[in-house]
VONU-854671 format. One record per residue: x, y, z of N, C-alpha, C in turn; residue number from 1; residue in one letter. Coordinates in steps of 0.05 Angstrom, whole numbers, padded with zeros to 5 digits. Layout:
((X Y Z) (X Y Z) (X Y Z) NUM "A")
...
//
This chain:
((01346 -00278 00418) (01342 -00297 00396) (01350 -00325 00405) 1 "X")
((01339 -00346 00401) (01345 -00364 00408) (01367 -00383 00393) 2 "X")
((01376 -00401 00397) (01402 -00410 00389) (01412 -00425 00364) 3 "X")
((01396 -00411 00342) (01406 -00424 00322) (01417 -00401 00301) 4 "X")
((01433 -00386 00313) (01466 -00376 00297) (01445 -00353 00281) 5 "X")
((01413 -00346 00286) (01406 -00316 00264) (01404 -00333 00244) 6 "X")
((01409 -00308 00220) (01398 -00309 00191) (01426 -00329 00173) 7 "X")
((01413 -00350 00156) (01432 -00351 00149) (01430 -00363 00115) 8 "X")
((01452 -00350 00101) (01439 -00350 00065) (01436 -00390 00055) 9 "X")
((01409 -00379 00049) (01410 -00414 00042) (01406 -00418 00013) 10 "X")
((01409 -00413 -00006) (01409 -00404 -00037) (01428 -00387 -00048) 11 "X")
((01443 -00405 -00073) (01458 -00381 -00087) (01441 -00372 -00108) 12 "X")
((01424 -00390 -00117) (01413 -00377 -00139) (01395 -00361 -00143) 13 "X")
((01391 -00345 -00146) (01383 -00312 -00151) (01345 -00316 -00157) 14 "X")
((01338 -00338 -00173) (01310 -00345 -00176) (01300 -00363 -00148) 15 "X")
((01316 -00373 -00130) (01300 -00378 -00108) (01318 -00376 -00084) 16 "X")
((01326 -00345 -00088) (01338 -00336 -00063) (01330 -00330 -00037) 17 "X")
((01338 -00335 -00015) (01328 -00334 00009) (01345 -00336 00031) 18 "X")
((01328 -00336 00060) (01351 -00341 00083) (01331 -00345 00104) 19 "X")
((01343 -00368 00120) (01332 -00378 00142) (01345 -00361 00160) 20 "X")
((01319 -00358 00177) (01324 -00335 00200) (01305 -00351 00222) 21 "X")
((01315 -00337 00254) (01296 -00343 00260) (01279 -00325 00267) 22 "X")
((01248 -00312 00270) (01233 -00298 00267) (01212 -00307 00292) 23 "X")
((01195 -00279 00305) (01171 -00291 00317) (01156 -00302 00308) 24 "X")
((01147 -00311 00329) (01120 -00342 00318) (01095 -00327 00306) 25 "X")
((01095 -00301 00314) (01072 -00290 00298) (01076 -00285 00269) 26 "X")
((01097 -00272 00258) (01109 -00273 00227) (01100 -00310 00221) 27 "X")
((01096 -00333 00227) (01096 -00352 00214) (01054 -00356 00209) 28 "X")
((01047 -00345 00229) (01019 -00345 00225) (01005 -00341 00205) 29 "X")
((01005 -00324 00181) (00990 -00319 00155) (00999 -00342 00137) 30 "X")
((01029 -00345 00135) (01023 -00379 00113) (01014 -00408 00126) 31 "X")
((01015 -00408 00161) (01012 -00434 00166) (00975 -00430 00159) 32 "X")
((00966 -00403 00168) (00940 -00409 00156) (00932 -00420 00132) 33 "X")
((00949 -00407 00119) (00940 -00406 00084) (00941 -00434 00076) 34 "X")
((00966 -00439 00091) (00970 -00469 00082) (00956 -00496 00087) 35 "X")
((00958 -00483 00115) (00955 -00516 00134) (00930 -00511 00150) 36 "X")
((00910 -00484 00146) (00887 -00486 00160) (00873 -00469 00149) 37 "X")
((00870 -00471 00117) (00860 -00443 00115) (00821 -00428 00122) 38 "X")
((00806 -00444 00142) (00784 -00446 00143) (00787 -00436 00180) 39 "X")
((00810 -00425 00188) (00814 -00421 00218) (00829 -00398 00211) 40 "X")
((00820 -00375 00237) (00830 -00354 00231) (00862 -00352 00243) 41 "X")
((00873 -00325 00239) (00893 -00316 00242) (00903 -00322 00273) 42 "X")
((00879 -00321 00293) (00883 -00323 00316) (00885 -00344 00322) 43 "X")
((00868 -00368 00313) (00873 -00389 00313) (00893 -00403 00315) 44 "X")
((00913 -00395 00293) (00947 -00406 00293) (00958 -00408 00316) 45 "X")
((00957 -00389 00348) (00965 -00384 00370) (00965 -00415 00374) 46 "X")
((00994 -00432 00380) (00998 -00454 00395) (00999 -00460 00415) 47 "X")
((00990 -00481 00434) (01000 -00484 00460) (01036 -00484 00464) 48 "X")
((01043 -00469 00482) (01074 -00465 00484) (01090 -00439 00471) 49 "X")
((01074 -00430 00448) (01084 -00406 00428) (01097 -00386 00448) 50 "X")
((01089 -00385 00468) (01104 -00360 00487) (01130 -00378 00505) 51 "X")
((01134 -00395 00505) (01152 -00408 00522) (01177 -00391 00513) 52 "X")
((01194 -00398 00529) (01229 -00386 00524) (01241 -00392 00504) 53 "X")
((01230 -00428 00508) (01245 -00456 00486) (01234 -00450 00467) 54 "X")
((01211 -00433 00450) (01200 -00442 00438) (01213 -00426 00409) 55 "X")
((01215 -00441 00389) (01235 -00420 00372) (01223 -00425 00339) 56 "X")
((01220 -00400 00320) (01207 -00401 00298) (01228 -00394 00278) 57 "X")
((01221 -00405 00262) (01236 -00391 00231) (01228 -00401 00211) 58 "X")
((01239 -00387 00188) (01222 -00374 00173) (01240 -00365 00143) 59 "X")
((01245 -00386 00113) (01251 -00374 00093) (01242 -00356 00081) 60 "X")
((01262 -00328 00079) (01254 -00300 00071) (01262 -00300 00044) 61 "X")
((01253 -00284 00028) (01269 -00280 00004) (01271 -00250 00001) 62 "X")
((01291 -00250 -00022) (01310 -00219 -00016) (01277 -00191 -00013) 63 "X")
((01258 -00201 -00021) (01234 -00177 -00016) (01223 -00171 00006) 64 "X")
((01227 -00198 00026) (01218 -00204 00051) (01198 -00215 00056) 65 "X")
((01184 -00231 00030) (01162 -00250 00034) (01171 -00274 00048) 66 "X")
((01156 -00289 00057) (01153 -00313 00073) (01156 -00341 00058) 67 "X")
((01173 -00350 00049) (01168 -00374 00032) (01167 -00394 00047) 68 "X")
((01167 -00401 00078) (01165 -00426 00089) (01167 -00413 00110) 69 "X")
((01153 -00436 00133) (01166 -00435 00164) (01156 -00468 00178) 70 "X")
((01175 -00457 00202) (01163 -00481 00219) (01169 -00472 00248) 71 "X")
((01160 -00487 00264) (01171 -00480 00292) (01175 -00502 00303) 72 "X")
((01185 -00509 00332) (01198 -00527 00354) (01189 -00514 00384) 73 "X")
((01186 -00544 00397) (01182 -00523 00418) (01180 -00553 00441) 74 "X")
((01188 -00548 00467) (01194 -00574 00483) (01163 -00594 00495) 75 "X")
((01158 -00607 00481) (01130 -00630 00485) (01148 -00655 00479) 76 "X")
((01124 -00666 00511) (01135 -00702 00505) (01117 -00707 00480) 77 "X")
((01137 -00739 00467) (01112 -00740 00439) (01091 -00763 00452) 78 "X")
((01078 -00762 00432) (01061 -00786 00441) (01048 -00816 00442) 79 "X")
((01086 -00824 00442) (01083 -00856 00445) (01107 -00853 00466) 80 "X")
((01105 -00872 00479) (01141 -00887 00496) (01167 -00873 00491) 81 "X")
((01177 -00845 00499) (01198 -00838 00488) (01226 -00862 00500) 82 "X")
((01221 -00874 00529) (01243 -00886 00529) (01245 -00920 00515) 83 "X")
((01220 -00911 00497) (01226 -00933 00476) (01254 -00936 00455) 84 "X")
((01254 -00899 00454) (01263 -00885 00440) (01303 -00880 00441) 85 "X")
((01300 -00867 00470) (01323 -00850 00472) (01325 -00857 00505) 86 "X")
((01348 -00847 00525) (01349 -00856 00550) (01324 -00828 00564) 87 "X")
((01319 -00850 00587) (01298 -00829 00603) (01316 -00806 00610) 88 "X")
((01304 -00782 00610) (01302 -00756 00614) (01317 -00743 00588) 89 "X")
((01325 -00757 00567) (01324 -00737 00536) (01298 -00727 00528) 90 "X")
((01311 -00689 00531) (01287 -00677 00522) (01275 -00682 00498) 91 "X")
((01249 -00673 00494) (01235 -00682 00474) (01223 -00653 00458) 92 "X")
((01230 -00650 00435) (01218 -00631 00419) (01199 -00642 00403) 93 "X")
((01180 -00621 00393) (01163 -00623 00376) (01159 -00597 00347) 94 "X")
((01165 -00613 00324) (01164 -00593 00304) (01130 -00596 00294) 95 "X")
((01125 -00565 00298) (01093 -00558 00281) (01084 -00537 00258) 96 "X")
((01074 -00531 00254) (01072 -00514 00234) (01086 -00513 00213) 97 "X")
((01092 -00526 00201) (01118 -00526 00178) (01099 -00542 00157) 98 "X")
((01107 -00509 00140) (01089 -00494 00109) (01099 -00488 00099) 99 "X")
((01106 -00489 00075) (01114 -00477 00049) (01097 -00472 00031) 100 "X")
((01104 -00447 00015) (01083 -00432 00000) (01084 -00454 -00031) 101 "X")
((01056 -00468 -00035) (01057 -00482 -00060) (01079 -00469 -00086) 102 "X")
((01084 -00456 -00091) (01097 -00442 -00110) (01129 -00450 -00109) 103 "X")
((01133 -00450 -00079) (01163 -00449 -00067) (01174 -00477 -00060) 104 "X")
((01150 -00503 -00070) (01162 -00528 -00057) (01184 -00539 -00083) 105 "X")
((01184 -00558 -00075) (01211 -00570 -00089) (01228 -00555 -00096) 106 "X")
((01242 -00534 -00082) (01264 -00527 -00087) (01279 -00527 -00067) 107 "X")
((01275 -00538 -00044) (01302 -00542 -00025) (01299 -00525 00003) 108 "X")
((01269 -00505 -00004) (01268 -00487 00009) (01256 -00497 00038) 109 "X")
((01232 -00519 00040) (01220 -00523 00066) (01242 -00542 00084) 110 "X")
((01263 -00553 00065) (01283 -00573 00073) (01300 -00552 00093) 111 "X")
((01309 -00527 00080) (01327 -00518 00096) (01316 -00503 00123) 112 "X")
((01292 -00493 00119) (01281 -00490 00141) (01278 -00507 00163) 113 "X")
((01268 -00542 00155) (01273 -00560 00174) (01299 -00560 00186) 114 "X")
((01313 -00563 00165) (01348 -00561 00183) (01356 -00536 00196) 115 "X")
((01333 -00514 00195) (01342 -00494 00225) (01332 -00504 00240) 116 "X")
((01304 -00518 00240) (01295 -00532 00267) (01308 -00548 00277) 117 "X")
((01327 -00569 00266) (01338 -00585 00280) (01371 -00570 00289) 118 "X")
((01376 -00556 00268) (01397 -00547 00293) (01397 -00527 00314) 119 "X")
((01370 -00515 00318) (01365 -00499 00346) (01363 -00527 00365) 120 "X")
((01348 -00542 00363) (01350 -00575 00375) (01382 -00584 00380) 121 "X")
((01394 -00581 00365) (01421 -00589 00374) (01438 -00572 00386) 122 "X")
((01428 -00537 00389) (01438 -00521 00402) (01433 -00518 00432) 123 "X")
((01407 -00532 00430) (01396 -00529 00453) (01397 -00553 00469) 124 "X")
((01424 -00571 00469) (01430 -00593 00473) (01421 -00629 00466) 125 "X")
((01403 -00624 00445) (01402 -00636 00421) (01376 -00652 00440) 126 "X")
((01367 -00671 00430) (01343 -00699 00446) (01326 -00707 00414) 127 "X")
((01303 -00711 00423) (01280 -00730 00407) (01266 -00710 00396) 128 "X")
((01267 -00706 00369) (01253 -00681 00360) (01226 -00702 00337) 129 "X")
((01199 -00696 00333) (01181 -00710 00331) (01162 -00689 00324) 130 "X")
((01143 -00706 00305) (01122 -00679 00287) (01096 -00709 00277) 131 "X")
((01080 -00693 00273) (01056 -00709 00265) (01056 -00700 00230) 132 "X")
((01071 -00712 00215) (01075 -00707 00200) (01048 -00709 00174) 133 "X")
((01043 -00694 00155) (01021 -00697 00140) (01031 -00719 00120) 134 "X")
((01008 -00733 00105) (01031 -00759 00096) (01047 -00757 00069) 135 "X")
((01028 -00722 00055) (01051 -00724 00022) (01071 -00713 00034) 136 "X")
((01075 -00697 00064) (01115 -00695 00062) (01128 -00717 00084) 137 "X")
((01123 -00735 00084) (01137 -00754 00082) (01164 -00758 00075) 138 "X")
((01172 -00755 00052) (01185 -00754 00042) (01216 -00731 00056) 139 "X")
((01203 -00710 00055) (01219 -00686 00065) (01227 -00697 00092) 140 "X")
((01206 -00706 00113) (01226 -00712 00136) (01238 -00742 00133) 141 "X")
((01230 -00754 00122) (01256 -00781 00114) (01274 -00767 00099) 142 "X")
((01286 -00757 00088) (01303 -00735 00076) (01319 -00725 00099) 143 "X")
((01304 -00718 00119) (01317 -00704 00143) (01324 -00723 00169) 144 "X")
((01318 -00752 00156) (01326 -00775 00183) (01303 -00768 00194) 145 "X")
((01277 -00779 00191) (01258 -00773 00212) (01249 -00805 00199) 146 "X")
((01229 -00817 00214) (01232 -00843 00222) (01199 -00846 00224) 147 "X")
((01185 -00862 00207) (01154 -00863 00230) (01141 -00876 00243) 148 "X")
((01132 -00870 00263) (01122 -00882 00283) (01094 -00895 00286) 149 "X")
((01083 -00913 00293) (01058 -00915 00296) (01041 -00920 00259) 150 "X")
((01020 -00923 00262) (01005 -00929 00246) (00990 -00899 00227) 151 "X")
((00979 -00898 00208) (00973 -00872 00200) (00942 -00860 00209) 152 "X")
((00936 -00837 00209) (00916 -00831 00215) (00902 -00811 00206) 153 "X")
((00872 -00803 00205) (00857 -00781 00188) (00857 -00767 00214) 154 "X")
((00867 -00743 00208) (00855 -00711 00223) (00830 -00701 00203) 155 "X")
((00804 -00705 00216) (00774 -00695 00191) (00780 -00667 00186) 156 "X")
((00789 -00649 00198) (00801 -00617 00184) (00816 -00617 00165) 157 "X")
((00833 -00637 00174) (00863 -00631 00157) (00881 -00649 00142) 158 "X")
((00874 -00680 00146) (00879 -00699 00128) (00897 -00723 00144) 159 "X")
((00905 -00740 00128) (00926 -00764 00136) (00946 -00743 00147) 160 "X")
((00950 -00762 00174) (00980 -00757 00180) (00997 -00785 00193) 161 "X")
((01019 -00781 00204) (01032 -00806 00211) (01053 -00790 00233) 162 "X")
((01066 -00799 00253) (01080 -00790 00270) (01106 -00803 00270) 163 "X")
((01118 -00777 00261) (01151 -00785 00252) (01165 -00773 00268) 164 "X")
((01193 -00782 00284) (01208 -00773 00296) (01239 -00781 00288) 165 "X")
((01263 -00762 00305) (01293 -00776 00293) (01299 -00759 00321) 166 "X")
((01335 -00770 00332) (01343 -00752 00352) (01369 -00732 00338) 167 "X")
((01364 -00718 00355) (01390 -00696 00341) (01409 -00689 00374) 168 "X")
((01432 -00699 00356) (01452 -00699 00374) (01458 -00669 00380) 169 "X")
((01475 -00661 00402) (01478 -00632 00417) (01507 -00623 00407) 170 "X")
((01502 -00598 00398) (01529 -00585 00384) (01543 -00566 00407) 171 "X")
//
């Protein structure tokens, strides 16, 4: 398992209980479809990097064992000037797939999932962690110190996005 400390309870309250874990990248495949592609199949989801070592998934469960969110990380330069950014040779992550089930948002739930991403990032000696963010969550990674970069732009599949990044220091 990779280095962000397992399962851990992120809700006391009983109506949107759950726990960030981290999980294979294949368990995150049926909601990133549903969510974030749902016109591409199952196979499709398969990322460049998904098999790497670095590459690490998780995933809010709730006490039944449904899926209420995920996202993953995984080591890509981004794509503007990182030593615009941070000093040359800080690694560079990239967060993708990060879905939450319409039902399950605004409750804290895709937030805490981001913050397993960033602290496997800081376990894994922390650098430039960066996502092409869609532009209504916005909000969620300014929430999480993410920062944006560059100008905004249409993906014709999948909509506005904007490229936000923040660094996470190494624990």
């Amino acid at each position: 398992m990779p280095g962000a400390g397992g399962s851990q309870p992120s809700s006391k309250d009983p109506a949107t209980a759950f726990t960030v874990s981290w999980v294979p990248v294949e368990r995150t495949f049926a909601l990133r479809q549903a969510v974030l592609r749902p016109n591409q199949t199952l196979e499709q989801m398969v990322l460049p990097g998904d098999d790497d070592q670095a590459t690490a998934a998780f995933a809010a469960i709730d006490p039944g064992g449904e899926v209420l969110s995920v996202a993953r990380v995984s080591l890509e330069a981004p794509p503007f000037p990182s030593q615009d950014l941070d000093p040359p040779g800080t690694p560079a992550w990239r967060l993708r797939g990060m879905a939450t089930r319409p039902e399950a948002r605004n409750q804290g739930i895709g937030s805490a999932v981001l913050q397993g991403c960033i602290a496997h990032v800081g376990s894994q000696g922390g650098g430039l962690l960066w996502c092409n963010a869609r532009v209504p969550a916005i909000g969620l990674y300014r929430r999480a110190g993410f920062t944006t970069y560059g100008d905004e732009w249409v993906d014709p599949d999948i909509g506005p996005h904007i490229v936000m990044w923040r660094t996470v220091g190494g624990t």
